[in-house]
C-alpha positions in Angstrom: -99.8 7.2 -8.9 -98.5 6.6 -5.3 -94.9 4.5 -5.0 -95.7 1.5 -3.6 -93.3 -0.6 -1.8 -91.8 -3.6 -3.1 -91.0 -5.8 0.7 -91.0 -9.8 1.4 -93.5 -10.7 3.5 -90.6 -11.5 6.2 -89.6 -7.6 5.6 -93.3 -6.9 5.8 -94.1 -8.3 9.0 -90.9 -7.2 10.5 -91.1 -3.4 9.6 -94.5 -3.5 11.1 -93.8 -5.3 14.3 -90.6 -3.7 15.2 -91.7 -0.5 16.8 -93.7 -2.6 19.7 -91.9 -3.7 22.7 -93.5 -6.2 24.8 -91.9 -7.5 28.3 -93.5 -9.5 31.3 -90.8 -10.1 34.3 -91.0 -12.8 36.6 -91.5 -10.6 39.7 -95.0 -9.3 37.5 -93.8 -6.5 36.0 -94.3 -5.3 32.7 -91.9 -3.1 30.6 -93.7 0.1 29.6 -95.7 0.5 26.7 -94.6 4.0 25.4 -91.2 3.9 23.6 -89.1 7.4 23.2 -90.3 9.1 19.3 -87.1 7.4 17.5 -88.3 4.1 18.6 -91.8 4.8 16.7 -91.0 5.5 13.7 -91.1 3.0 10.6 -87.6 1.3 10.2 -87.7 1.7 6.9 -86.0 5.2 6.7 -83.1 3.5 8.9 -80.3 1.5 8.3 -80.0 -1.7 10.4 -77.1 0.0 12.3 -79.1 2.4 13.0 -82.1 0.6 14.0 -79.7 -1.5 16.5 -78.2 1.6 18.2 -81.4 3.3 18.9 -82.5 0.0 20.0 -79.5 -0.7 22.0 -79.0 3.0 23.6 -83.3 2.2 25.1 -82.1 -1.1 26.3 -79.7 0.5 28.5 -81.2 3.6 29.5 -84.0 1.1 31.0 -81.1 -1.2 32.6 -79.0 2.0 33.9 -82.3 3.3 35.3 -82.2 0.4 38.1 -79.1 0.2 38.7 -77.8 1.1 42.7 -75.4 4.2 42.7 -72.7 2.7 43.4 -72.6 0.3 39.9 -72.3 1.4 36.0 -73.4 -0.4 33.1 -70.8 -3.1 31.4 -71.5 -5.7 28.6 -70.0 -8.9 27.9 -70.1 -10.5 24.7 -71.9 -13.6 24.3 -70.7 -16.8 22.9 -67.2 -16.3 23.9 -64.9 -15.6 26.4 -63.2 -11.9 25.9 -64.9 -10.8 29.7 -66.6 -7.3 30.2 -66.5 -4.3 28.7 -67.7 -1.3 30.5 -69.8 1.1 28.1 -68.1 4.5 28.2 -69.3 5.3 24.0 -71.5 3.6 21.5 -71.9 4.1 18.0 -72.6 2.8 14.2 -71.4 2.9 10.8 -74.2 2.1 8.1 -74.9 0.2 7.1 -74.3 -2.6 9.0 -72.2 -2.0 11.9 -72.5 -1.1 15.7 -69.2 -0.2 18.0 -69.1 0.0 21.5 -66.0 1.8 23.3 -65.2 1.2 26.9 -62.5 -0.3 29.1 -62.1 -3.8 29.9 -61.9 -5.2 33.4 -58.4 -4.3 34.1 -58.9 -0.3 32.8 -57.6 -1.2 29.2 -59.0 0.9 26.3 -61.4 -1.3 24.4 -63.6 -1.3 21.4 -65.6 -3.9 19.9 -67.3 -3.6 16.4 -69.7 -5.9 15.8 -72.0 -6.9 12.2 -75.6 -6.1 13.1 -76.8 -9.8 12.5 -73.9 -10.8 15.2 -75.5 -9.0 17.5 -76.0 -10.2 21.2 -74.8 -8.1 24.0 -74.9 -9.5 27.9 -75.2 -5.9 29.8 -74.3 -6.4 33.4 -73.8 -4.1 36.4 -70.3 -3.4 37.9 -69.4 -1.4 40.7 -67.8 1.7 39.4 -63.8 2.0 39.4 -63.9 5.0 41.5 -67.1 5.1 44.2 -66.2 8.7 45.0 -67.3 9.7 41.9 -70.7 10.2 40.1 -71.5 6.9 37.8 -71.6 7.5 34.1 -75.6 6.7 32.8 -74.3 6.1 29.0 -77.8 5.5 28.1 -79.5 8.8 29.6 -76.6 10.9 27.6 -77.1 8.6 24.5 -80.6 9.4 24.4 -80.6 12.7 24.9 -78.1 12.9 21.4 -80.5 11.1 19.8 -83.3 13.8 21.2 -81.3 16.5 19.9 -80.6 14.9 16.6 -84.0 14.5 16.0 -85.0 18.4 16.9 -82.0 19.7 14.7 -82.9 17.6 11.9 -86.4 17.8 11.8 -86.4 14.0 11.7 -90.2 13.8 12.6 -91.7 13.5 8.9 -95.1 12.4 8.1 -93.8 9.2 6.2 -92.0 8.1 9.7 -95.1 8.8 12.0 -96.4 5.6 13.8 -98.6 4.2 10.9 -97.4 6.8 8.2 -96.7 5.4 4.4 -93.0 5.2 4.7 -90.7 2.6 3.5 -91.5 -1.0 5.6 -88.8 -2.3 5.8 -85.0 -2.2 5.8 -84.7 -3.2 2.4 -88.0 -1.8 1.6 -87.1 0.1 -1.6 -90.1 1.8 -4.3 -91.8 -0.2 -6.8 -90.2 0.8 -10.0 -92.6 1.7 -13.1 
């Protein structure tokens, strides 16, 4: 007999609805439709931290990709006050946690960790510290880890393909007999 998956129907609906991304802008356009292979498989097989950084690391690739040369990507945390942080690392810890290094606006060293379900990140363009040099594209090089990670690994299984029988969910766990 197959394992079936024991999910609420909240975890249910959310494992199946997270790998879609749908944006309209007000100047027309639309976000693309195709989202890089990470992005497509079930969430299930992540952890949340997980799940956010991929997340995260497409969210700026797409914002670093119209940015004008002469700017880099920074975030600012929202709902408070503790000013910009420009993106220089990014990372998790499962299962629950995401950390962003960088430097804050006057060139101190700066991390913030944050709880997945804290989550909301501001990303803004600064002009870079030093125009003479190339900008950093954070995203581009985060995404090209993950690319990697995914061809060492082998992380392309049949139980994470788009529509495969995988766990649904992040607390998706098999029906016990």
């Amino acid at each position: 007999m197959a394992d079936h998956i024991i999910a609420t129907a909240a975890e249910a609906l959310e494992a199946e609805a997270l790998p879609r991304l749908r944006e309209v802008h007000a100047d027309g356009a639309v976000a693309p439709e195709a989202l890089p292979p990470a992005l497509c498989r079930p969430a299930g097989s992540k952890s949340p931290a997980r799940w956010a950084y991929e997340r995260l690391i497409h969210y700026i690739q797409r914002f670093e990709a119209d940015l004008a040369p002469g700017d880099e990507v920074a975030m600012a945390m929202t709902g408070g006050h503790s000013g910009l942080l420009r993106i220089q690392g990014m990372g998790y810890f499962d299962p629950d946690i995401v950390t962003f290094f960088g430097t804050d606006a006057s060139g101190a060293k700066a991390q913030l960790i944050q709880h997945v379900s804290q989550l909301s990140v501001l990303l803004r363009a600064l002009p870079r510290p030093q125009p003479e040099e190339p900008p950093e594209r954070i995203g581009f090089r985060l995404a090209r880890e993950l690319e990697e990670e995914d061809q060492e690994t082998g992380e392309t299984r049949e139980d994470d393909a788009p529509g495969g029988t995988g766990p649904q969910g992040p607390d998706a766990a098999p029906e016990a007999s």
